[in-house]
N, C-alpha and C positions, 0 to 999 in steps of 0.2 A: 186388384189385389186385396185378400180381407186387411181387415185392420188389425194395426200388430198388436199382439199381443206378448207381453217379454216376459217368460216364464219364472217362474217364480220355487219350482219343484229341481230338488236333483233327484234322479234317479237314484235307487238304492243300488248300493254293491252289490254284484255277482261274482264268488269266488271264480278263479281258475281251477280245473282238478289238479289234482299233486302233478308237478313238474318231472316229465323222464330223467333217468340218469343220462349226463351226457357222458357214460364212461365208452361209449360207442367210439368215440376217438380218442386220442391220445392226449397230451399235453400241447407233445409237436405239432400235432394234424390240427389241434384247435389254434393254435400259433399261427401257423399257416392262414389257416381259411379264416381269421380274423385280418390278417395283413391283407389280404385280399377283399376283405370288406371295406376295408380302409378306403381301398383304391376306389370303390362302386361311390363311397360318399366320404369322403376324407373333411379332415378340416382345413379347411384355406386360412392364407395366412401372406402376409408378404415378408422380405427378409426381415423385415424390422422385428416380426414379431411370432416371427417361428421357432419352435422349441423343439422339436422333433424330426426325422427322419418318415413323420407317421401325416407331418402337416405337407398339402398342397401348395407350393408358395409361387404366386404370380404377382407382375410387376403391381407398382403405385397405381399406373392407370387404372387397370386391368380392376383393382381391388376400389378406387375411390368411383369406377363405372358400375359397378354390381352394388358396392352399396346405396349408391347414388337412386339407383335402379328400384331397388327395394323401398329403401326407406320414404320415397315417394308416393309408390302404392300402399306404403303401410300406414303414416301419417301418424300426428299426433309427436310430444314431446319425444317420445321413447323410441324414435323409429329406426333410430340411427344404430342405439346400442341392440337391440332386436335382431335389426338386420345382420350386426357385427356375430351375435351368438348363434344366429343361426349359421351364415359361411364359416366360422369355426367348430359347430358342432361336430364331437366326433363318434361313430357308430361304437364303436370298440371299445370304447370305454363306459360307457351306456349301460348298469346294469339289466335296463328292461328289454335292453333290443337284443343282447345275452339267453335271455330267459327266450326271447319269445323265437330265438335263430334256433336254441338246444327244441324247444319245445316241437318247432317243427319238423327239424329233421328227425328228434326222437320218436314221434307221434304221429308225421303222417306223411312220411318217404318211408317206402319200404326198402327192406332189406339189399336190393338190387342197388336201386338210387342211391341208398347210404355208403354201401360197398365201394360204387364209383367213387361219390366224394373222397372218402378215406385212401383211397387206392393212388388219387391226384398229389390228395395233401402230400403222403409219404413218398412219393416219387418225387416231387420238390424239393426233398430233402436228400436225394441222394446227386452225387458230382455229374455221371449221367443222365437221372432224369429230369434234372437243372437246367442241363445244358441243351436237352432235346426241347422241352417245354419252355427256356427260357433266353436261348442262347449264351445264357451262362453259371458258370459252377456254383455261384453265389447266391446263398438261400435266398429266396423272393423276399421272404419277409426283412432281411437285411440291406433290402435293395431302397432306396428312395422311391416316393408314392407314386413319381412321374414315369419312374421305369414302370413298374407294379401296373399303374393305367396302360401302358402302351402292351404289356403284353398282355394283359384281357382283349384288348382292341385287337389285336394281331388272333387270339384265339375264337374271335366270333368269326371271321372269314380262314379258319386252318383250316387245311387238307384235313389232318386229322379229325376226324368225327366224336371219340372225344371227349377233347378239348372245344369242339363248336359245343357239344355238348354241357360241360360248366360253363363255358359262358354263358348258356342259357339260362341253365338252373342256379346257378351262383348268383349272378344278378337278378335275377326272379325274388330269393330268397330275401337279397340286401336290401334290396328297394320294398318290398311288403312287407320287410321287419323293420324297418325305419320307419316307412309313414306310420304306423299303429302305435312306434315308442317314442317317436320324437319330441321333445320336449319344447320346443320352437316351432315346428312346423303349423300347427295351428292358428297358435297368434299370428303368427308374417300370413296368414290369409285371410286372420280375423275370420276364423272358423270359429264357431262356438258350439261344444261340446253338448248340448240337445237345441230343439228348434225352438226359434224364438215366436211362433206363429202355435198358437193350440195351445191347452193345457192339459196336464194328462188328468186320464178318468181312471179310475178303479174298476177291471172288467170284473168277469166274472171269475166265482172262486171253485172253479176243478178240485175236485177230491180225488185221490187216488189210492190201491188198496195197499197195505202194508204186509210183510210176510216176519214173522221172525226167523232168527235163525236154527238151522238145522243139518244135518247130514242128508237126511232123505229127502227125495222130490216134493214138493207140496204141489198136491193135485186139486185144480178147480175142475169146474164142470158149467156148463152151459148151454144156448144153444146156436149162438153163432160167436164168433172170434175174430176178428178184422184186425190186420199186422199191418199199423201203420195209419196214421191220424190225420194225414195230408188231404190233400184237396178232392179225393178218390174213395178215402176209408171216413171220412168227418161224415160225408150227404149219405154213403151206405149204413152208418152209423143209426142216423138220423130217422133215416126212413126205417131200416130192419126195427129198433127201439119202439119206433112210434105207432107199429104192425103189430109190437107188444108181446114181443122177442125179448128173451134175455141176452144182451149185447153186451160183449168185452172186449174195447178196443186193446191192443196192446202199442206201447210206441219204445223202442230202443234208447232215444233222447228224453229230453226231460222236459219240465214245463217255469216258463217263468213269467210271471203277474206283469200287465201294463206298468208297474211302478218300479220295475228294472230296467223301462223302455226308453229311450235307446240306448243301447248297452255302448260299451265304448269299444272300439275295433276288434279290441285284442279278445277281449271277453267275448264278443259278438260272434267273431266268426269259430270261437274256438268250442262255445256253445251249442249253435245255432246251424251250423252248414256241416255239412257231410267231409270228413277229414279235415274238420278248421278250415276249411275254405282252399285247401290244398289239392284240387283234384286236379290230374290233370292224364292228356291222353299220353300213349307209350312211346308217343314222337316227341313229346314237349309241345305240340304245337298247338294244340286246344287245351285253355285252360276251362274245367269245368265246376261252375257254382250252383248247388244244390242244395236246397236247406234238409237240415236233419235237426228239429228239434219239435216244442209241441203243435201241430198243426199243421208240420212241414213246411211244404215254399210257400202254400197259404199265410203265412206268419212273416215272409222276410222279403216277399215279392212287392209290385209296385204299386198294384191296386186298378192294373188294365185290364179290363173284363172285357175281351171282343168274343162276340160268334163266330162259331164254323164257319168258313165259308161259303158260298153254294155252290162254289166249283170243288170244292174239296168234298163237299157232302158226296157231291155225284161223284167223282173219282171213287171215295169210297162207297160207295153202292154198285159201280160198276163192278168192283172185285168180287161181288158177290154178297152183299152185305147191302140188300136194301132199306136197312132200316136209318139208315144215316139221310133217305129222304124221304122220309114218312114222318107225319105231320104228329107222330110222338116224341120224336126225338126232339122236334123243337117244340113242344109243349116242355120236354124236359131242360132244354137252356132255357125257355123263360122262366121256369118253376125257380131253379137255383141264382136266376139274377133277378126275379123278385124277391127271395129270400135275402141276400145281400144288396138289395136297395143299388141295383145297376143302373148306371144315370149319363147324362153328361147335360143336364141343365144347370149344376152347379160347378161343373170344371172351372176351376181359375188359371190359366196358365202362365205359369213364371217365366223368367228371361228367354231360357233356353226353348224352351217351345212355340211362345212366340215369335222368336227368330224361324223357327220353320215352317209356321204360318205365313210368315209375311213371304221371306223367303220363296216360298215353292208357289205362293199368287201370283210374286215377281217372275216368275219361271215359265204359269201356267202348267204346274206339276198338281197332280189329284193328288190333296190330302183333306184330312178328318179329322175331328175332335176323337179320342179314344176315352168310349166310358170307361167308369171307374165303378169299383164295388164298395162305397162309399154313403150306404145307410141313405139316398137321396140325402145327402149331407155336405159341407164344405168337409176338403178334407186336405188342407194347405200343407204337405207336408213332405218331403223329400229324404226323412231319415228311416222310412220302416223297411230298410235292407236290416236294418239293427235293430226293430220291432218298432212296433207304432204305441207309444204314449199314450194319444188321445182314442185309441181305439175305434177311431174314426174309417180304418178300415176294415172290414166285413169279412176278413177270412175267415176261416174254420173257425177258430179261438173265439169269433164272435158271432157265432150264427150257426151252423151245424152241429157242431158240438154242445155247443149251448142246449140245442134243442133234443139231444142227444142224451146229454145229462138230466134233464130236465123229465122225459122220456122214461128213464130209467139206467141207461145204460151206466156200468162202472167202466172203472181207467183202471190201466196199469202204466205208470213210467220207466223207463229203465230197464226194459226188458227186449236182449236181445234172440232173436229166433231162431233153434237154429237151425232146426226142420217139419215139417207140416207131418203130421200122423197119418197112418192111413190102417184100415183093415182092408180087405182083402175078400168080396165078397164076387161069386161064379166068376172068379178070374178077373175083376176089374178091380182098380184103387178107387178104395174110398176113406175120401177122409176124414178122419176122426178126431182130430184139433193139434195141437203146435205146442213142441219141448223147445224149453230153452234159459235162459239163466236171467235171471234179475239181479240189478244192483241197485241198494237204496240210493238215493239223494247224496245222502251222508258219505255214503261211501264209494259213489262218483265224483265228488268237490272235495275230498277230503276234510270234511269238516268234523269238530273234533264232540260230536254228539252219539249218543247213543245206540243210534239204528244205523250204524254202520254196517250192511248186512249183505251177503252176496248168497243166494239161494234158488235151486233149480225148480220150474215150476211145470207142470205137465199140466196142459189145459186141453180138458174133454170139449168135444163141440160138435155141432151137429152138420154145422158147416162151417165154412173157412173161407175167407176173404183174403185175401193177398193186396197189401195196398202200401208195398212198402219204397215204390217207386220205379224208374225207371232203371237205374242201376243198381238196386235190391234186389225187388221181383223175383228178378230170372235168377240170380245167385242162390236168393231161399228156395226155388223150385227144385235150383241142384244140387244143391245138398242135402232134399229129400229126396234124392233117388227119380230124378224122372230125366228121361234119357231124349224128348224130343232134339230132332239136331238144329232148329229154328229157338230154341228157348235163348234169348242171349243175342240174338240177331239182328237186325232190321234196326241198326240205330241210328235214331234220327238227333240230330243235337241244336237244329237254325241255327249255323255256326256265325258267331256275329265277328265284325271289324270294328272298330271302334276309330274316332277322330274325334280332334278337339279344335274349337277356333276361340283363338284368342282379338280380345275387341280393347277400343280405349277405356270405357269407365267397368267399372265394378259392379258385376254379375251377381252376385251374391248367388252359385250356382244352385247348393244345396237349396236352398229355399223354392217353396212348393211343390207341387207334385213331380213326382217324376219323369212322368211317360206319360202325356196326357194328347199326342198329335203321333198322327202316321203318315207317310206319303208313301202311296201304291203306286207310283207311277213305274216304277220297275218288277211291279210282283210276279210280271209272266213274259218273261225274256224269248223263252223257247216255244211257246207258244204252247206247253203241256203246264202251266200253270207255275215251272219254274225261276223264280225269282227273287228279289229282296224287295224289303222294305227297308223308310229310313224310320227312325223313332229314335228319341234319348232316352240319356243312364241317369241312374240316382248318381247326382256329384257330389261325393263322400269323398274325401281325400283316400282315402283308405281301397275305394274302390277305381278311383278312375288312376291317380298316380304312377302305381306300381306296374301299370300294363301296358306304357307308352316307353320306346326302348332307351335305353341306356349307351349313349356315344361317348361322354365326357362328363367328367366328372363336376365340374364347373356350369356348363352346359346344363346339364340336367338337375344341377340344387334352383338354377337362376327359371328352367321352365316347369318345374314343379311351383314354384309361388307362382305363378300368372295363374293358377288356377283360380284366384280370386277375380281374374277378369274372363275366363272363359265359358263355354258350352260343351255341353257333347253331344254325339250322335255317334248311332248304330247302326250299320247294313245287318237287317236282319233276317237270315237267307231261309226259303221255303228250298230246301236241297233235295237234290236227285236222288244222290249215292248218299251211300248207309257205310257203317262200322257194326262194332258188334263190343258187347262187356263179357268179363270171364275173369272168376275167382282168382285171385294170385297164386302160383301154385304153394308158396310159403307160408304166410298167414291168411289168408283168405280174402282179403279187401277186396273190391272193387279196381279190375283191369280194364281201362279204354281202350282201344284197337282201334283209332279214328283220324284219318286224316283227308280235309277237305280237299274234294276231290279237284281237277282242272275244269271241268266241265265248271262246277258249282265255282268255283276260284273266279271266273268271268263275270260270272253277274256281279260278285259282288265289285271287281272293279269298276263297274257299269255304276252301277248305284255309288260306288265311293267318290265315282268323277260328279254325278247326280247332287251329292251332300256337299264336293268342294264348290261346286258352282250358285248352291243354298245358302254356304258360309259367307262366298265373295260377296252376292248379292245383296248380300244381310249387313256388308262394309266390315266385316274381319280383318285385322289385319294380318292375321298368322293363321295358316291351317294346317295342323297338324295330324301322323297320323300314326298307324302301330306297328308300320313295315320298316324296317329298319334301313335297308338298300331307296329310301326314299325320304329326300331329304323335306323337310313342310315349305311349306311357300310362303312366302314373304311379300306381302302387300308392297311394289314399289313407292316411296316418296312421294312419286309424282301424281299414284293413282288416284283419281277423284271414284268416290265410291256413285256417284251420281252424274258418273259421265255417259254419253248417250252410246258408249259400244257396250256397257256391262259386261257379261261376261266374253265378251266377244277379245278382252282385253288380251294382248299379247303375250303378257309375262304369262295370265292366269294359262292361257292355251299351251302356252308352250310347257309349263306344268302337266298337264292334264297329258300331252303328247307323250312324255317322260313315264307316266304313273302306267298309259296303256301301250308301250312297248314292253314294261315290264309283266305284263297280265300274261298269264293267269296267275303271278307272282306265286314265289316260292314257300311253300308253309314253314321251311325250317327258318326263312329270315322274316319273320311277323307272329306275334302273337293273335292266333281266331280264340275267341270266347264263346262257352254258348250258359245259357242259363235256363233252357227248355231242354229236357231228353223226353225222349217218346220213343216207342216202337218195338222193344225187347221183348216182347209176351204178345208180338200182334193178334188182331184179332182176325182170322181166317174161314174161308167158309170151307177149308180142309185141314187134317193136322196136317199135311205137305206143305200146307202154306204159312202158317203160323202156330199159335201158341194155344190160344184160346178160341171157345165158338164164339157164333154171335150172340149169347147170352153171357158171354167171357168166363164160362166154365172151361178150366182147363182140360183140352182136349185128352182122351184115355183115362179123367177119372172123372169120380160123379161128388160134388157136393166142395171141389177144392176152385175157386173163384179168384180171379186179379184184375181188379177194380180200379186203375191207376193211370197215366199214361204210356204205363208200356203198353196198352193196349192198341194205341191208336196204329191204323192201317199204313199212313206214311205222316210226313209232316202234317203238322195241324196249318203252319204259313202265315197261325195268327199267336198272340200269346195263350199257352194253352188251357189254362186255367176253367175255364167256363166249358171250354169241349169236355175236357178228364172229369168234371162236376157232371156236366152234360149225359154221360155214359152213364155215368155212378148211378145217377138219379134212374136212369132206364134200368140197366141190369139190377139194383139192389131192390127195386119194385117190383120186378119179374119175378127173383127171388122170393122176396117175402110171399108172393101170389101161387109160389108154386109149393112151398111151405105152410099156407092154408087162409092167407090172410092179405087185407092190402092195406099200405099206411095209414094211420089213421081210423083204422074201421074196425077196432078190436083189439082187447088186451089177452093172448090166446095161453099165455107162459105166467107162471107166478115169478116174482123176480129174484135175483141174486140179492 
C-alpha cells in the first residue's frame, strides 16, 4: 500500500443548478410519499423514547443489540451517541434528502414515471383505493410505521403490477436520496469525504468560447465539429487538430477543474452522469450509469484499460469487418494506451481486490492484474466515480484533449445538439455541421453573474463527428431526419450483478483503486465467447448502498453500516441478446428497451455462485447479493474458514443449491447494473446490418461520422474504454487522410 498520505485540500464547491418546482404534486401526494419514505428508513426508537407515530419502536433488546452492534465498529468516545443518531435519523424531515427526492423526480423521471407516482399518492387518499392498496380506509400516512413497512413488503411480491412497480421505484428513490443526504451515515462508516491517499494537482486549464446574448442564431464555421468530448470524440479531437484541422469540439455538459474533485454525491452525479445518475431501463430492471459531463465516462470511470480481445477482434472481423485483425488496429490500442501511460507495474491493490486474488488462486480460477491508465504512475485511489483530484488518471481531461487544446482545437460547453445539418448534393446527404442551443455556465448553476445567457448556435463544418455516446448517438441521428431502422439497435449494456461480503475487521472499502483484478474463468459459458467476468466496484456509499434491496427497515439501516467491513464484486456479462434506445415520445430523453435476457441470466448465476465461493474462501462471513427472493448467507458459528472441505462446506452448498434453482432468476426481483453501452450506431459491412461503415461514416451520407461506442459490432466482454479510443484513433486518421493530411505531418487550415 503507498504511504498515506492525509489530505490537506477540500475540494471547492460546486453549485447545484436551480431546483425544479415540486408543484408536480400536491401537498397531499407529497404527504403521502413522504409517510412512505419514512417507512423505507424511519427513525427507530423504543417506547421509552418515541414521539411519533412516524418513529420505528422495537423492544430494549432489539435497540441496546443494534446499538451495541454499531458502536463497536464505530469506536472511539462518541460511538454510542453516533450510533444513537443515526437509528433515529429521520428521512422526512431532512431538508437535503427533500431537495434531492423533489430534485429527482423533477428532473429526471419523466413525465409517465411521475404520473404513476402521483396517480398512487392520490389513490391512497381515497376510502377505495385505501382499502384496495391497503386493506384499509385509513390514510397510510395516518397509519403507524410498522403498518406503513408491511405494506410496502406486501407490495414488492402483489399481483398487481403496479404497485410491484413503486415498490421498486419508491425504494430506489428513498434509499439513493438518503445515502447522498445523510448526515450520520458517513461518520458510522468513518467514510471521509475525499481520499486520504494523494494530493490533488491543478490540471489543465480548458477555455471555452463565450457567445453573448441575442435573438438570432450566431453562426460559426469550421472545418470539422465532433458532438461530444468522451473517450471516442477527445483522440478524434486530437488527431483531426494535430492534421492541422480547425477542430470544434462541442459538449452538452460542462467542465469542472481537479480542485472540485471529488465532488460530494449529490453534486457529483447530478453534474456528472447522464440524468443525475437516474437512468434506468423501461422495466426498472437495469439501472444505467453514464457519465455526461466534460470528458464523458473518461472523467468518472475507473481507470481499467484492457484490450480487445482476440476472440472478439475475430468475431468482429468475421462480420465482415477485417480490420479489427489487422495489425492497425492494434497499433491504434497501443498508440492510445501509450498516450495514457497504460501499466500495471504500479497497480497497488486494496482490500477488496486482493481478496480476489488470493481467493480465485484458492480456487485455481484464471485471473489478472487489470492495467490502469494511470500516467505509469501510482494512482491509489477509489473516488474518481466523483472525478479524480490528483489527476492521476489519464482520461480525456488529461491527455487528448490536452493535446487537442494544445493543437489548436477550441471548446464549446453547454451545448446541446439538436440536429446535424446536411445539404443535399445528386441526391445524397451531406453534411454540413450541427444547430443547436447553448447555455452559459451561469445560466446552467444558476449563478447570479452576468453571462447568464441562453443562445442558438449554427455551426458550419466540413465534416461531423458524432461522439455523443451510446444513448445519444442514435437519438441526434434521429432527430436529423435519418430513417435507418438499425440506428437505436443492437444494444449492448455487460449487464452487471453486483454482491457484497462482509468480513471481521475493517475494509476501509473506498481506498485504492477500484477495479484493478479480473477473473475470466467464466468468460465463455457457451462456447461462442458468451460469458461474465468477475471484477469490483468503486466502494462509495453512494454507489454501492442504494442498489442492494430493501426488506426491513431496521435490517437495512444495521446492513448499510457494515459497509465499512465489506467488499464488492461484479458479474460482468459479455451478453448475447441486445435492447435497443428511443427518444421519449414527450420530451425527448433517452428510452432503454432492455431486459436481460434468460439465456444471459445463466451465466451470470454461474459466475455469481463463482464470486460466492471467492467470498467464502477468502473467510467472509456474510455474502450478500441484489436479488431480492435470495436471502445472503451466513457464515455458520461453527465454520472454520481453514477447514480442509472449503468450499465443499454444507451450509455454503446448500446456498449455492438455493441461488441455482432459482436461475435464470427473475429481472423484476433484482436489480442488473451496467456501466458500458455499446452497439446503437453499429458498425456494419452493409446499412441492412448497421449504422455506420467500416470507416464509421454513416451509412447514406457522405462526411456525417460516429466515433464512440455505439459503434462497436457486439459486446466489447472487456471494459470499453481502450476499444471506443482504439476505433477513434483508426477512423479519425482515416479521416484526416482522406481530407488531405495525416496527424502530425501538416498544419493544412488557418485556425479559429
Amino acid at each position: 500500500m503507498p504511504t498515506l498520505t492525509v489530505s490537506t485540500y477540500t475540494p471547492r464547491d460546486v453549485p447545484l443548478p436551480p431546483a425544479p418546482s415540486a408543484t408536480y404534486f400536491s401537498e397531499l401526494q407529497w404527504k403521502t410519499f413522504y409517510a412512505l419514505a419514512d417507512a423505507v428508513v424511519p427513525s427507530i426508537h423504543t417506547a421509552a423514547t418515541t414521539k411519533s407515530s412516524n418513529d420505528r419502536v422495537i423492544s430494549n433488546a432489539e435497540w441496546n443489540s443494534a446499538v451495541s452492534s454499531l458502536s463497536t465498529a464505530i469506536s472511539g468516545p462518541d460511538a454510542v451517541n453516533l450510533a444513537t443518531q443515526y437509528l433515529q435519523e429521520n428521512v422526512s424531515s431532512n431538508p437535503q434528502f427533500r431537495a434531492a427526492v423533489e430534485r429527482l423526480l423533477g428532473d429526471y423521471v419523466n413525465d409517465e414515471g411521475r404520473n404513476g407516482f402521483g396517480f398512487i399518492m392520490s389513490a391512497l387518499n381515497t376510502r377505495a383505493g385505501s382499502l384496495v392498496m391497503t386493506g384499509s380506509t385509513t390514510p397510510i400516512q395516518d397509519q403507524p410505521i410498522e403498518f406503513r413497512e408491511k405494506i410496502l413488503r406486501g407490495w414488492d411480491t402483489s399481483r398487481l403490477a403496479p404497485l410491484r412497480a413503486i415498490y421498486r421505484g419508491l425504494t430506489a428513490i428513498v434509499k439513493k436520496c438518503w445515502v447522498i443526504s445523510s448526515p450520520t451515515i458517513s461518520p458510522v462508516l468513518g467514510f471521509p469525504s475525499i481520499p486520504i491517499h494523494g494530493e490533488q494537482v491543478d490540471g489543465f486549464q480548458f477555455e471555452f468560447l463565450q457567445f453573448p446574448s441575442g435573438d438570432q442564431p450566431e453562426t460559426i464555421e469550421t472545418d470539422v465539429v465532433i458532438v461530444g468530448s468522451g473517450c471516442g470524440g477527445s483522440v478524434a479531437a486530437k488527431n483531426l487538430a494535430e492534421a492541422g484541422y480547425r477542430v470544434l469540439v462541442v459538449e452538452k455538459s460542462y467542465s469542472y477543474p481537479t480542485n472540485t474533485f471529488p465532488m460530494g454525491a449529490n453534486e457529483g452525479y447530478t453534474n456528472m452522469f447522464e440524468n443525475g445518475g437516474a437512468v434506468s431501463s423501461d422495466d426498472g430492471s437495469m439501472a444505467v450509469l453514464a457519465g455526461s459531463t466534460w470528458g464523458g465516462g473518461g472523467t468518472v470511470n475507473w481507470s481499467a484499460a484492457l484490450q480487445t480481445q482476440g476472440y472478439v477482434r475475430q468475431q468482429w472481423a468475421d462480420t465482415g469487418l477485417p480490420f479489427f485483425t489487422s495489425l492497425d488496429f492494434q497499433k491504434s490500442l497501443d498508440r492510445v494506451c501509450d498516450r495514457m501511460g497504460v501499466n500495471d507495474d504500479h497497480v497497488e491493490h486494496n482490500y477488496q481486490n486482493k481478496v480476489v486474488i488470493e481467493g480465485a488462486r484458492k480456487l485455481g480460477y484464471a485471473v489478472k492484474t487489470v492495467p490502469q491508465n494511470t500516467g505509469h504512475g501510482e494512482h491509489y485511489c477509489g473516488y474518481c466515480t466523483l472525478g479524480c483530484a490528483s489527476g492521476g488518471k489519464k482520461g480525456p481531461t488529461e491527455s487528448f484533449l490536452v493535446d487537442a487544446a494544445q493543437a489548436g482545437a477550441k471548446f464549446i460547453e453547454g451545448f446541446r445538439a439538436d440536429k446535424v445539418l446536411f445539404t443535399t448534393v445528386k441526391g445524397k446527404k451531406v453534411a454540413s455541421g450541427v444547430q443547436g442551443t447553448w447555455k452559459s455556465r451561469d445560466s446552467y448553476l444558476g449563478l447570479a453573474g452576468i453571462g447568464a445567457v441562453e443562445r442558438r448556435l449554427i455551426i458550419k463544418a466540413k465534416k461531423v463527428v458524432v461522439s455523443a455516446g451510446t444513448l445519444q448517438s442514435p437519438l441526434l441521428l434521429l432527430r436529423s431526419g435519418l430513417k435507418n431502422p438499425q440506428i437505436g439497435r443492437n444494444l449492448h449494456l455487460h449487464p452487471v450483478l453486483a454482491a457484497s461480503a462482509v468480513f471481521d475487521e475493517d475494509t476501509h472499502p473506498w481506498e485504492g483503486s477500484a477495479l484493478t483484478t479480473v477473473v475470466t474463468e467464466f468468460e465463455d459459458l457457451d462456447g461462442n465467447g458468451h460469458g461474465a467476468k468477475i471484477e469490483t466496484a468503486a466502494m462509495l456509499p453512494s454507489v454501492v448502498i442504494p442498489i442492494f434491496p430493501w426488506r426491513d427497515s431496521l435490517e437495512y439501516k444495521m446492513w448499510a453500516a457494515k459497509m465499512r467491513h465489506s467488499t464488492s464484486f461484479i458479474v460482468l456479462t459479455k451478453e448475447r441478446d441486445t435492447g435497443r434506445v428511443y427518444p421519449d415520445p414527450v420530451d425527448g430523453r433517452c428510452r432503454i428497451d432492455y431486459t436481460v435476457s434468460a439465456f444471459d441470466r445463466k451465466h451470470m448465476v454461474e459466475t455469481l455462485i463463482g464470486i460466492a465461493k471467492i467470498a467464502y474462501i477468502s473467510g467472509a462471513k456474510e455474502f450478500h447479493t441484489v436479488y431480492r427472493d435470495l436471502p445472503p448467507f451466513i457464515r455458520p458459528e461453527t465454520s472454520d474458514p481453514e477447514a480442509p472441505e472449503g468450499i465443499n462446506n454444507t451450509a455454503l452448498q446448500s446456498w449455492i443449491a438455493e441461488l441455482r434453482a432459482k436461475s435464470p432468476l427473475n429481472p423484476e426481483r433484482g436489480l442488473f447494473a451496467s456501466a458500458h453501452q455499446m452497439g446503437t450506431c453499429r458498425m456494419s459491412k452493409s446499412p441492412k446490418l448497421g449504422v455506420v461503415d467500416p470507416d464509421c461514416q454513416v451509412w447514406g451520407t457522405d462526411g456525417l461520422y460516429v466515433v464512440d461506442a455505439s459503434v462497436f459490432p457486439s459486446a466489447s466482454g472487456v471494459n470499453p474504454m481502450v476499444t471506443n479510443m482504439g476505433i477513434a484513433d483508426w477512423a479519425s486518421r482515416n479521416l484526416a487522410r482522406a481530407m488531405g493530411t495525416v496527424p502530425g505531418e501538416g498544419n493544412v487550415m488557418a485556425r479559429l
